[in-house]
KERO-93254 format. One record per residue (C-alpha): residue number from 1; z, x, y. Coordinates in Angstrom, 2 decimals, padded with zeros to 5 digits, always signed. Each point is the difference from the previous one (the first is absolute). Layout:
N
<r><seq>NUM</seq><up>Z</up><east>X</east><north>Y</north></r>
...
// end
This chain:
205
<r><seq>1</seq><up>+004.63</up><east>+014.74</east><north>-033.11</north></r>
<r><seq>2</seq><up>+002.91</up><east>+002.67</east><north>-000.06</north></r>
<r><seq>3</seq><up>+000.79</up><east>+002.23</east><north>+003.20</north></r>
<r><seq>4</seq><up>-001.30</up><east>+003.07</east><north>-002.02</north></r>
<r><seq>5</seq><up>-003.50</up><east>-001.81</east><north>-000.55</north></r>
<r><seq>6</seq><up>-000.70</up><east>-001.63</east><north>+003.35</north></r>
<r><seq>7</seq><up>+001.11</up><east>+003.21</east><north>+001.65</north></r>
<r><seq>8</seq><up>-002.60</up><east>+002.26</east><north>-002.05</north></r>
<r><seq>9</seq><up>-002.11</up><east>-002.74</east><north>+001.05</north></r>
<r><seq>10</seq><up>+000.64</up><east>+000.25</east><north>+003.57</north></r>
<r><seq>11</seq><up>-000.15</up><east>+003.61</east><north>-000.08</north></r>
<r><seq>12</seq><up>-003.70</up><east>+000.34</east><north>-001.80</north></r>
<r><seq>13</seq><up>-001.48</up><east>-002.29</east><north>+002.33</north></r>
<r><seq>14</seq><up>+001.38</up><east>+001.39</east><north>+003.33</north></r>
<r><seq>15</seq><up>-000.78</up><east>+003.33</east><north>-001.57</north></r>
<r><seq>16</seq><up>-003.62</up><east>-001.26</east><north>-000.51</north></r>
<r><seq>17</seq><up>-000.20</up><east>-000.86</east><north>+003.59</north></r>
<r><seq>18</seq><up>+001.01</up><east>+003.86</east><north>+001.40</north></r>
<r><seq>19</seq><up>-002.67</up><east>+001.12</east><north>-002.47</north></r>
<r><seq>20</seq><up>-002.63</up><east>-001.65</east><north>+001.64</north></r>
<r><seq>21</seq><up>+000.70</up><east>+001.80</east><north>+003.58</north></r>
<r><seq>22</seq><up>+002.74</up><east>-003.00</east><north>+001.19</north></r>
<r><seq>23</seq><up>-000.85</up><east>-003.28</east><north>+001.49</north></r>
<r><seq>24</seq><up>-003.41</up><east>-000.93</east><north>+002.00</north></r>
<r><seq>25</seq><up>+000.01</up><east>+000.96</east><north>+003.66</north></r>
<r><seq>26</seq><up>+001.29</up><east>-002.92</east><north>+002.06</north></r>
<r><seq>27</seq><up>-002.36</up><east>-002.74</east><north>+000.01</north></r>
<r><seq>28</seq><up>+001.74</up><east>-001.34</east><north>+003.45</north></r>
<r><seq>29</seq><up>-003.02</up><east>+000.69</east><north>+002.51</north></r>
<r><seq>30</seq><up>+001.96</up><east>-000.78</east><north>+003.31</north></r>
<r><seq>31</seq><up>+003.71</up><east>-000.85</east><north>+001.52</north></r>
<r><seq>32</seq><up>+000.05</up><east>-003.46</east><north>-000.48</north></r>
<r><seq>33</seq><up>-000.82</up><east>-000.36</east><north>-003.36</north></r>
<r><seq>34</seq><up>+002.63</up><east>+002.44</east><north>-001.02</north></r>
<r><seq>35</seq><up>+002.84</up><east>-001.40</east><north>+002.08</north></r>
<r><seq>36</seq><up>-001.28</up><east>-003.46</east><north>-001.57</north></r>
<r><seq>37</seq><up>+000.48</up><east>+001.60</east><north>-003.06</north></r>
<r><seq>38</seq><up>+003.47</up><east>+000.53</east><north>+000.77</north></r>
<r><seq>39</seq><up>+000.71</up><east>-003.09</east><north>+000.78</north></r>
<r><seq>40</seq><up>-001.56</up><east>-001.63</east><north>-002.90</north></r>
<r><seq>41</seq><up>+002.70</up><east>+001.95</east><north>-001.90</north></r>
<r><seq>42</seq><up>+003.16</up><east>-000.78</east><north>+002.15</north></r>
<r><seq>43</seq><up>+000.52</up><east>+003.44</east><north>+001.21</north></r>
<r><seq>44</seq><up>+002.43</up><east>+000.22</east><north>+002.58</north></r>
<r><seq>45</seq><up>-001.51</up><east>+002.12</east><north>+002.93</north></r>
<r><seq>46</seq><up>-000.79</up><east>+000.49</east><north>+003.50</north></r>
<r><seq>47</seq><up>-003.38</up><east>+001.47</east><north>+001.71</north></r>
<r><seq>48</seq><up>+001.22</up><east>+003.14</east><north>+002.23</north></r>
<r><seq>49</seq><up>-002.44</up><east>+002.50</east><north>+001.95</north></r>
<r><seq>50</seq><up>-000.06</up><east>+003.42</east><north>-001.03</north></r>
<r><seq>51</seq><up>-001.45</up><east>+003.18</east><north>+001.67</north></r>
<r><seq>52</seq><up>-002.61</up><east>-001.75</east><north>+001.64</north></r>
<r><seq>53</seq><up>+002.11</up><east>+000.86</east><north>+003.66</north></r>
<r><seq>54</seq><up>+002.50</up><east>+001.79</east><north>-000.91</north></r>
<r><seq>55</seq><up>-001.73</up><east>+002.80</east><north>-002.42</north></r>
<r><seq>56</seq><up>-003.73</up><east>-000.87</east><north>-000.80</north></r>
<r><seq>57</seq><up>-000.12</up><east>+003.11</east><north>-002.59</north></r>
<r><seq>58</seq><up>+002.58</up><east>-001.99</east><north>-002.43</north></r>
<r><seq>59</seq><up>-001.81</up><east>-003.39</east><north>+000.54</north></r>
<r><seq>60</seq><up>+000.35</up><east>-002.93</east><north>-002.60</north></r>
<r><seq>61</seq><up>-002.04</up><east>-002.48</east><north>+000.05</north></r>
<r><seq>62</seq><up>+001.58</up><east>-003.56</east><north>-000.98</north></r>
<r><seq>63</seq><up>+002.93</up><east>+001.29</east><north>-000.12</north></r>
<r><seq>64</seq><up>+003.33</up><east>-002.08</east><north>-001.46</north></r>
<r><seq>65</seq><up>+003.63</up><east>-000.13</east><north>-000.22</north></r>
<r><seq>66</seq><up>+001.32</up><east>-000.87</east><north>-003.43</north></r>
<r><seq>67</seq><up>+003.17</up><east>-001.74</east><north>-000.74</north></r>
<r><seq>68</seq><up>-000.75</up><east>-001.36</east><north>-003.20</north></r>
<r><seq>69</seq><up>-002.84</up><east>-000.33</east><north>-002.60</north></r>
<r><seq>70</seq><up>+000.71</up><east>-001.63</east><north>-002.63</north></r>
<r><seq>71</seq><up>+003.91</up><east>+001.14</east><north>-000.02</north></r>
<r><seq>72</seq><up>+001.59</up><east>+001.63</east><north>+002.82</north></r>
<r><seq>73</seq><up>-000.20</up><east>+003.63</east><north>+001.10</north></r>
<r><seq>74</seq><up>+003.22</up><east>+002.05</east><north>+001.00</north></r>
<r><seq>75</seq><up>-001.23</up><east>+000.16</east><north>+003.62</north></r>
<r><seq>76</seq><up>-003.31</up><east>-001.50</east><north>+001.95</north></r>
<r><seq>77</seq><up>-003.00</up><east>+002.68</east><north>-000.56</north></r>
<r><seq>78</seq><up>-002.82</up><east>+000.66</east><north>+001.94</north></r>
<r><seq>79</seq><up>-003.63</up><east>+000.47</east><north>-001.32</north></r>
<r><seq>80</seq><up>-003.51</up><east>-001.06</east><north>+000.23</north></r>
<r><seq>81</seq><up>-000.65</up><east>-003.46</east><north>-001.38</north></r>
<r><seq>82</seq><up>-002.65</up><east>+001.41</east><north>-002.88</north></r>
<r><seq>83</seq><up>+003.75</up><east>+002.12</east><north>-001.28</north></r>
<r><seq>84</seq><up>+001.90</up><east>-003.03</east><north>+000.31</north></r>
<r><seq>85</seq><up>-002.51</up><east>-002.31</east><north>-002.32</north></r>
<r><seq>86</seq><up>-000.06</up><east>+002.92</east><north>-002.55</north></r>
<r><seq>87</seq><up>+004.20</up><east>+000.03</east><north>-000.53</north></r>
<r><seq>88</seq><up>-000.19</up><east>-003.80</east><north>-000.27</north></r>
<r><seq>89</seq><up>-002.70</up><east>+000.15</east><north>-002.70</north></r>
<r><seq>90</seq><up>+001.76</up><east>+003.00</east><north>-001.68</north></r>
<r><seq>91</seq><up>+003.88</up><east>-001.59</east><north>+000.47</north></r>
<r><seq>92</seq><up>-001.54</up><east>-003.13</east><north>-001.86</north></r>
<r><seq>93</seq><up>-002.23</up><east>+001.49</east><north>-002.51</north></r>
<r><seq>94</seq><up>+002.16</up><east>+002.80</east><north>-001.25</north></r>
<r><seq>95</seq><up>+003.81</up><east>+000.49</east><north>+001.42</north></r>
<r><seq>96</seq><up>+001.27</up><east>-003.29</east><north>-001.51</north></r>
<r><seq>97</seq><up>-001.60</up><east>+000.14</east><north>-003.37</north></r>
<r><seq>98</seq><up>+001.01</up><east>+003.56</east><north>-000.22</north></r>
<r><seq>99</seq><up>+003.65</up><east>-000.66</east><north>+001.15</north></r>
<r><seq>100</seq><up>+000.46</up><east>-002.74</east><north>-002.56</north></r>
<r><seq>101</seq><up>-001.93</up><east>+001.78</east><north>-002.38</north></r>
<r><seq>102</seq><up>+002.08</up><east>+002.85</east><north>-000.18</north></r>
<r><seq>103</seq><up>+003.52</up><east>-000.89</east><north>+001.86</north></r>
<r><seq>104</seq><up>-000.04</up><east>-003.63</east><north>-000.57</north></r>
<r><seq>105</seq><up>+000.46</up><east>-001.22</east><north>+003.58</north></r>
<r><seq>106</seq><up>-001.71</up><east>-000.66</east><north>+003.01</north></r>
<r><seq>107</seq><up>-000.96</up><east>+002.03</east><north>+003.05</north></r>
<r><seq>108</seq><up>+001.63</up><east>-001.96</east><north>+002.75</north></r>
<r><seq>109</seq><up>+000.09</up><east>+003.09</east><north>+002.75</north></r>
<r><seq>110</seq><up>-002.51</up><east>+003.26</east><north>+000.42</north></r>
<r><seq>111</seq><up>+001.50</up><east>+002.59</east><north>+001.92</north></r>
<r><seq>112</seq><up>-002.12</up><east>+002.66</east><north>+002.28</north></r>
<r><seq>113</seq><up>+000.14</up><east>+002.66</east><north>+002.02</north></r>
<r><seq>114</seq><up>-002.69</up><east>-001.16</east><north>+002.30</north></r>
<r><seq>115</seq><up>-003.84</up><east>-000.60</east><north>+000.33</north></r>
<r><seq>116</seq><up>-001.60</up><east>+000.97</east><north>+003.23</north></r>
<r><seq>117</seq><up>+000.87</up><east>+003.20</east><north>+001.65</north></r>
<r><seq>118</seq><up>-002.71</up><east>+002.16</east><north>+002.40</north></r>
<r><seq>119</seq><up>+000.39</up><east>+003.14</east><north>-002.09</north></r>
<r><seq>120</seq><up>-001.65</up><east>+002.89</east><north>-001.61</north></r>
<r><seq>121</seq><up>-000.35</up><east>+000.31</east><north>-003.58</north></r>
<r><seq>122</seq><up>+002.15</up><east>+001.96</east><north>-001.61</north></r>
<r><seq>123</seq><up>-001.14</up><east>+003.32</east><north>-000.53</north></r>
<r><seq>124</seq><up>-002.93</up><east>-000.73</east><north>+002.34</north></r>
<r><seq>125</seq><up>+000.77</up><east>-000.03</east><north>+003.67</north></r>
<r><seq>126</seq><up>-003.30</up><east>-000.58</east><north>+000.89</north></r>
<r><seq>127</seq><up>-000.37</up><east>-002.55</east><north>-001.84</north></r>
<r><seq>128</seq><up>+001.81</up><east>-003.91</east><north>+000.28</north></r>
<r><seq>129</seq><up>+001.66</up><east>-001.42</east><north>-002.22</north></r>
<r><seq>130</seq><up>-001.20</up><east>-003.46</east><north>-001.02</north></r>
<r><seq>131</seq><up>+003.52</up><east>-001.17</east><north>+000.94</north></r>
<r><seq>132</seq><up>-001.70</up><east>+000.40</east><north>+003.53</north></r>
<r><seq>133</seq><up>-002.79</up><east>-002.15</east><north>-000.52</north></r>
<r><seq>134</seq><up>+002.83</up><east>-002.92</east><north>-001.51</north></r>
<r><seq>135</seq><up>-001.24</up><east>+000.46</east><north>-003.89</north></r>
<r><seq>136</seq><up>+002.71</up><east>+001.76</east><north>-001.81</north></r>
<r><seq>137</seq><up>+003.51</up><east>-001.58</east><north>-000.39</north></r>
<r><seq>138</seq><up>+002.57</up><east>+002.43</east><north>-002.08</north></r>
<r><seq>139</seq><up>+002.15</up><east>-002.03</east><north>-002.58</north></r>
<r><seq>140</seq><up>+003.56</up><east>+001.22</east><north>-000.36</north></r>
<r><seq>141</seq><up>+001.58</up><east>-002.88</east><north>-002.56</north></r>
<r><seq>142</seq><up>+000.37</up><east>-003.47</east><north>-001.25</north></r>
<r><seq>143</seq><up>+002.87</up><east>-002.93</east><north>-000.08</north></r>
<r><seq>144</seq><up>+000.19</up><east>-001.69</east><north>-003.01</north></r>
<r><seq>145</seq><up>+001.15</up><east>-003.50</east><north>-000.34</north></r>
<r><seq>146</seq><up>+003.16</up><east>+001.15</east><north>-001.56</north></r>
<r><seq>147</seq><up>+000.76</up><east>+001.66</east><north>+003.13</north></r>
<r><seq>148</seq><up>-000.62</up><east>+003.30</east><north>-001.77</north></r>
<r><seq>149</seq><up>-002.07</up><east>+002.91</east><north>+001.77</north></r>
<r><seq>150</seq><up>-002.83</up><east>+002.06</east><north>-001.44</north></r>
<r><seq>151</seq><up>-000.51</up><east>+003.38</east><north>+002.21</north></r>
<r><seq>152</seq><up>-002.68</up><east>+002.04</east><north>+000.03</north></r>
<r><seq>153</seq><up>+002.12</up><east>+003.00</east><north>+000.81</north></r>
<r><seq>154</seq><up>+002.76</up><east>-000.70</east><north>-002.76</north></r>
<r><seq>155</seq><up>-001.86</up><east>-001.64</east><north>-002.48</north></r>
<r><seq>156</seq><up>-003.68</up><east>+001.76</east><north>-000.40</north></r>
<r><seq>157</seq><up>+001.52</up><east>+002.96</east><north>-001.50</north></r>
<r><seq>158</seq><up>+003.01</up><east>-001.89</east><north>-001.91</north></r>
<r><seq>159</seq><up>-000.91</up><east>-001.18</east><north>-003.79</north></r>
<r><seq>160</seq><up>+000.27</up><east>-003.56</east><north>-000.52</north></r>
<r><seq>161</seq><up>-001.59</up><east>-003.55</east><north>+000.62</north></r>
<r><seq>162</seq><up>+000.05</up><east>+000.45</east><north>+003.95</north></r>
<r><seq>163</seq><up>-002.13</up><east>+003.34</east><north>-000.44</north></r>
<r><seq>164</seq><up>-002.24</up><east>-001.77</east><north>-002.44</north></r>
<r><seq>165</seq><up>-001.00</up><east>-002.61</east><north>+003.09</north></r>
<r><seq>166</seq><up>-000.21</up><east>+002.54</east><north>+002.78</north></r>
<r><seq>167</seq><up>-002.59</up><east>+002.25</east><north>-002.36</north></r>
<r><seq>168</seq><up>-001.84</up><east>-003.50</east><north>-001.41</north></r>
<r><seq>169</seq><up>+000.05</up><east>-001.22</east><north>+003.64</north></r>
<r><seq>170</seq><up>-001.48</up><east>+003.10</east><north>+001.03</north></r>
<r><seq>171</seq><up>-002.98</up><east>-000.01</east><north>-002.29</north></r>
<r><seq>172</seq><up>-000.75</up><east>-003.10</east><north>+001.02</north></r>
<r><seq>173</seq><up>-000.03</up><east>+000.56</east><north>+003.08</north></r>
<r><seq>174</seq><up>-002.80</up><east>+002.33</east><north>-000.15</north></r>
<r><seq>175</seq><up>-002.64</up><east>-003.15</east><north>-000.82</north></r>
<r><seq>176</seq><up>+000.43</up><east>-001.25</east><north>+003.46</north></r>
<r><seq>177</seq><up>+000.90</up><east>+002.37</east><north>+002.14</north></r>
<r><seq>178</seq><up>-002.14</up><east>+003.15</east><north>+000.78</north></r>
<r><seq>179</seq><up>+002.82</up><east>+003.32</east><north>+000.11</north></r>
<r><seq>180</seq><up>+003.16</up><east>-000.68</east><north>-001.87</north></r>
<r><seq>181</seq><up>+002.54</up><east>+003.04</east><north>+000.27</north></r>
<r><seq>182</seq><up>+003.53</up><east>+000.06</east><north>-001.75</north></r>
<r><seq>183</seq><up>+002.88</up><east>+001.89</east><north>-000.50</north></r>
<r><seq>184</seq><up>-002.03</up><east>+001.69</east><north>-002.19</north></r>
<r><seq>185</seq><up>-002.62</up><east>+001.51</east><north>+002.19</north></r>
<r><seq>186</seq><up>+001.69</up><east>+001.73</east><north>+002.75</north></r>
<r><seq>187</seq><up>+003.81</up><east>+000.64</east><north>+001.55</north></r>
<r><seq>188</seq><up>-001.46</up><east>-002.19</east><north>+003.05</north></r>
<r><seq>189</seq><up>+000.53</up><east>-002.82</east><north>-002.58</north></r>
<r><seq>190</seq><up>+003.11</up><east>+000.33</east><north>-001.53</north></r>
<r><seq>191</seq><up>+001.79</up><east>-003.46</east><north>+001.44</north></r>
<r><seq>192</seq><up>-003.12</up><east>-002.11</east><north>-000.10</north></r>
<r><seq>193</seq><up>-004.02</up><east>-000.68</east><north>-001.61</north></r>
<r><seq>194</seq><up>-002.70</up><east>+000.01</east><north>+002.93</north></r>
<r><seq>195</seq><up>-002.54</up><east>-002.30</east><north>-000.38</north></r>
<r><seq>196</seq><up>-002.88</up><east>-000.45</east><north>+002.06</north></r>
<r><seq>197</seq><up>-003.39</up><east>-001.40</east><north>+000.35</north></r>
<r><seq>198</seq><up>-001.82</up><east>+003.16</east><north>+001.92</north></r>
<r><seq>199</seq><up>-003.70</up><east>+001.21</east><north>-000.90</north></r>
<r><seq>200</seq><up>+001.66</up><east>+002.85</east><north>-002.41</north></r>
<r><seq>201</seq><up>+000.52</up><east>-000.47</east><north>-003.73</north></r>
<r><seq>202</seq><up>+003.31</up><east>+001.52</east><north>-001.56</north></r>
<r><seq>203</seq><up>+001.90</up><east>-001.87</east><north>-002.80</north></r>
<r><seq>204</seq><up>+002.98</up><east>+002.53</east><north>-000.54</north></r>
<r><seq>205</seq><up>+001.81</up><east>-001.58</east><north>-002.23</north></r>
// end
C-alpha cells in the first residue's frame, strides 16, 4: 500500500470516529482496574495524591505521574489515571501510524506543556479547567526517530509534511478525546493542541 493510500486510509477512519461524538466514556469503573490497566501496557508511572489535603476543590481521583507510555514524554506529567489510559490508547492507535504515514518515521518522544494544574478555564473564572481535575494534557511537539522535531508552534501553520501530521493527528484526535483545541481555535493555543477528556464536546479542528 503506498503512503498516499494508507494515509487517506488512516485519515477516513479516525475521521469516522470524531463523527460519531469520540470514543465511549471510560469503561474503567474504579482505581485499580485503571492503574492495572496501566500496567498491563508497561506505562511507566507513579501513584501521587492530589488535592485531597492540600486543595480538595482541584481533587483527582487516581491520580498518576507519567514518565512514559508507550515512548517517553519530555518531562513526567501528572493526571488522573482514566487521562493517562486514553494517551496510551491514542499514542498507539493513531500517533505512530500517522507519523509513518505521513513523515516516514517513528514517534520516539511527545513533548508537553503539562497536564494537571488547579486552574480556571480560560475565559471562565468561575469555572475549572479540566486540567484541575487531571484530564487535559496540552501537546506541544514530537521527536522523530531521525532526531528531527515536529512543533506545534512552528510547524501547524508552516506548509509541508510536518503540518500534514499535526492537522491529521489532530482530527484524529477528536475520536477519543472529548474537546480538542488547536492553533486554530484560539491565541491561547498558538504553541500547542489541548486535548482533554471533560464532559464538554468541542472538536476545533
Amino acid at each position: 500500500m503506498s503512503r498516499c493510500i494508507l494515509r487517506a486510509f488512516l485519515v477516513l477512519a479516525f475521521a469516522s470516529l470524531a463523527g460519531c461524538g469520540g470514543m465511549p466514556a471510560p469503561s474503567v469503573e474504579n482505581s485499580a482496574v485503571c492503574l492495572a490497566q496501566l500496567d498491563a501496557h508497561a506505562i511507566t508511572y507513579r501513584s501521587i495524591d492530589i488535592g485531597e489535603r492540600d486543595n480538595p476543590r482541584c481533587h483527582v481521583a487516581a491520580a498518576v505521574k507519567v514518565s512514559r507510555i508507550e515512548v517517553p514524554l519530555n518531562h513526567p506529567a501528572a493526571m488522573s489515571c482514566l487521562l493517562a489510559d486514553r494517551l496510551d490508547a491514542f499514542e498507539r492507535g493513531v500517533v505512530q501510524k500517522l507519523a509513518m504515514a505521513d513523515l516516514g518515521h517513528y514517534v520516539v518522544r511527545i513533548d508537553h506543556l503539562g497536564a494537571y494544574s488547579c486552574r480556571a478555564s480560560s475565559g471562565k473564572h468561575d469555572r475549572l479547567s479540566e486540567h484541575a481535575y487531571g484530564l487535559a494534557i496540552d501537546i506541544s511537539g514530537f521527536r522523530l526517530s531521525d532526531g528531527s522535531i515536529v512543533s506545534v508552534e512552528h510547524d501547524w501553520s508552516r506548509p509541508g509534511p510536518k503540518r500534514d501530521f499535526l492537522t491529521h493527528l489532530a482530527s484524529a484526535a477528536c475520536g477519543y478525546f472529548s474537546v480538542v483545541l488547536t492553533p486554530d481555535s484560539n491565541t491561547d493555543h498558538l504553541n500547542h493542541m489541548h486535548f482533554d477528556i471533560g464532559p464538554d464536546r468541542l472538536c476545533s479542528v
